[in-house]
N, C-alpha and C positions, 0 to 999 in steps of 0.2 A: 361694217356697214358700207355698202357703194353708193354711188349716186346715181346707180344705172336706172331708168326707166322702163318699165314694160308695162303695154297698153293690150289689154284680156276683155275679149266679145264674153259673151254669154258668161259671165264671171258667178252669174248668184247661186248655177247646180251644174249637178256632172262634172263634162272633163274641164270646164272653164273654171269650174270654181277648187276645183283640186289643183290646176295651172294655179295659179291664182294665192293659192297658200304656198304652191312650191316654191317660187319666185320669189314671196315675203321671206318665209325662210333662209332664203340665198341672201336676204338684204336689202330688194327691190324695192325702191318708190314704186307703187302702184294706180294705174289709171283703169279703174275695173267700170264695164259697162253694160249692163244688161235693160231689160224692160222691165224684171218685175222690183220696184223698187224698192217697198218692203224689206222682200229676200234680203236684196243687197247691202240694205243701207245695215242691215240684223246682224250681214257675216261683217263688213265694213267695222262697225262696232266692235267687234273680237280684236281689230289690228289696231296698232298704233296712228292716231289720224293724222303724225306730222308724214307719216309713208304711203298716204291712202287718198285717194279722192273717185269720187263715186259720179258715174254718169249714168244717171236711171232714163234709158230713151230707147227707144227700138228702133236695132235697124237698119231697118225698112226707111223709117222716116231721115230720109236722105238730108234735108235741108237741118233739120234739129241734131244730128250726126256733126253735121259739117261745122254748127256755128258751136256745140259744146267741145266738141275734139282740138279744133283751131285755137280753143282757149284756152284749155286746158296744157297743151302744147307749147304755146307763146311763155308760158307762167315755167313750165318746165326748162326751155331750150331747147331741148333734145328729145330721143327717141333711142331706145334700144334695142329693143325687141317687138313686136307686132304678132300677138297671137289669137286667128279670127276660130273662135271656137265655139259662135253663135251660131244655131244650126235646126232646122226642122224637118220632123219625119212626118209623110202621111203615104201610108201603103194603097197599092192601085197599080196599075201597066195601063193598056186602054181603054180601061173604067175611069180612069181618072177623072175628075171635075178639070174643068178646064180655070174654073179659081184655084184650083189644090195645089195643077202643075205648072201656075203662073207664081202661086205664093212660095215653093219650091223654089224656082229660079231664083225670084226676088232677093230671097232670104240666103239660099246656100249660096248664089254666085256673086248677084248684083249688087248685093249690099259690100259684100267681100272685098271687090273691086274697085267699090265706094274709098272703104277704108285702107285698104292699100296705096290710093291714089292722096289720099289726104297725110296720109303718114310718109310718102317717100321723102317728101324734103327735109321732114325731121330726123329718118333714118338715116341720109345720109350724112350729118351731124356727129355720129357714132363710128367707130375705129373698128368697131363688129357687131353689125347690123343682122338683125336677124329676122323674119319675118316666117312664122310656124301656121301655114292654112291646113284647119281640119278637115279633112275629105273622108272617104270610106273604101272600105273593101270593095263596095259597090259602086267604084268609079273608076274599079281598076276589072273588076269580074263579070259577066251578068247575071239578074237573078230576075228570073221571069215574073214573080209575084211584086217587085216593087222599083220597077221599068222606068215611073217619072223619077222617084226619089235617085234610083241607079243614074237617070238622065242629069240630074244636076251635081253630082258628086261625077261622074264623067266629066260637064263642064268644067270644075272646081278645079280638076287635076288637069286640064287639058292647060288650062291658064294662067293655072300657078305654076308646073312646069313653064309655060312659055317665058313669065316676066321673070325666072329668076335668071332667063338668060339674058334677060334684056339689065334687070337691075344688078344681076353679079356683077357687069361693067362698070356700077357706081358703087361697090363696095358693098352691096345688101346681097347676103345669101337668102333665098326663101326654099322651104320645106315643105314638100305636103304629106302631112300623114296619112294614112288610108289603113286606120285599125279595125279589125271585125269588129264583131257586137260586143261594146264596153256594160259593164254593169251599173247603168244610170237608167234614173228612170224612164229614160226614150225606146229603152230595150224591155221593157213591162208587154206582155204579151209576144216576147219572142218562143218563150217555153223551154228556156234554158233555164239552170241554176246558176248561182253566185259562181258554182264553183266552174263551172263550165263557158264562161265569160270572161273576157280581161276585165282587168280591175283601172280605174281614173290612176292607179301607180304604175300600171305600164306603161301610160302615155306622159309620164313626169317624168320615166327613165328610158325614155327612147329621147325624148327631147335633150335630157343630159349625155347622153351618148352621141346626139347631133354635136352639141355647143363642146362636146369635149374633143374632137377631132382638132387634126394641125391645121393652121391658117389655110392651106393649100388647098384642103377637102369642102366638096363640097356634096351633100345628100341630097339633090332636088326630090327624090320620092320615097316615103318607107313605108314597104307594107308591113303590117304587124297583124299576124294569122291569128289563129284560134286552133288549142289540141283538140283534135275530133274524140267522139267519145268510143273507147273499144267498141268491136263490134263481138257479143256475149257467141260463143260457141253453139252454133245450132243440138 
């Protein structure tokens, strides 16, 4: 058992909540936060609660962010790891609702931003600091059918690459992932198979393949692809 800390967005489904068991497993005190709180307080329940505390808040809601994280934190000391894996899809390019591709922002970047700014003092508390922002394939490629969503996973990566050059200088390495389409329920209507999708365990064994590199290394971006499917013999 450690005494390491790690603070998981979107912890109660997907890749947050598969994060989320991985890191309990390793040993982690857990600081898990999602909106729907039900979900969370359900899987919460499963873990041991001297290792677990639960913030049911969204967010979006900057100021209820700020005043349960600050607490949660203080009670802690520290900070280990930071992984924002809170995230919303809504398909569109210049159709888009101008609420869609403002809720978009809000959620993939600015909340992100939010939480990175709130956790940097407690991160650097820690001897290896790590901060894991979820982006997409579609912030590194373009794809004409979902342009807004592409547009704030492009911010995502543009600014998590920036601060981990700014925060590598205090000892926090940050990451951004950018994996194709995971098999979580956000990918329901993509028209792939299970088997044709990454699974929530590729991105629990890319992340230990980050944190397993020598002190020296550092990954500011990993793309993790998708095998296309043969194409059958005419």
């Amino acid at each position: 058992m450690s005494n390491n800390v790690a603070l998981i967005t979107g912890a109660s489904r997907g890749i947050g909540h598969q994060l989320a068991r991985h890191f309990y497993a390793r040993g982690y005190h857990l600081i898990l936060l999602a909106r729907d709180a039900q979900t969370l307080n359900r899987f919460a329940s499963t873990l041991d609660p001297a290792r677990v505390q639960v913030l049911a808040v969204d967010v979006c809601d900057h100021a209820a962010v700020a005043a349960q994280v600050q607490q949660v934190l203080h009670t802690h000391g520290q900070l280990n790891v930071l992984i924002n894996a809170a995230g919303i899809f809504r398909a569109g390019s210049t159709q888009t609702s101008l609420d869609d591709f403002s809720a978009l922002l809000t959620t993939n970047v600015t909340a992100i931003h939010h939480l990175c700014q709130l956790c940097t003092p407690w991160l650097q508390k820690s001897e290896d600091a790590r901060i894991f922002n979820l982006a997409s394939v579609s912030g590194v490629q373009p794809y004409g059918s979902v342009a807004s969503y592409a547009a704030s996973k492009h911010a995502l990566v543009g600014y998590s690459r920036s601060i981990a050059r700014e925060l590598g200088a205090l000892g926090i390495k940050v990451t951004t992932l950018c994996p194709d389409v995971v098999d979580t329920d956000m990918a329901v209507g993509s028209g792939l198979s299970a088997e044709e999708m990454l699974s929530t365990e590729d991105i629990c064994r890319a992340v230990d393949f980050v944190m397993s590199l020598s002190p020296a290394a550092v990954i500011e971006q990993l793309t993790i692809g998708r095998q296309q499917r043969p194409r059958k013999p005419s």
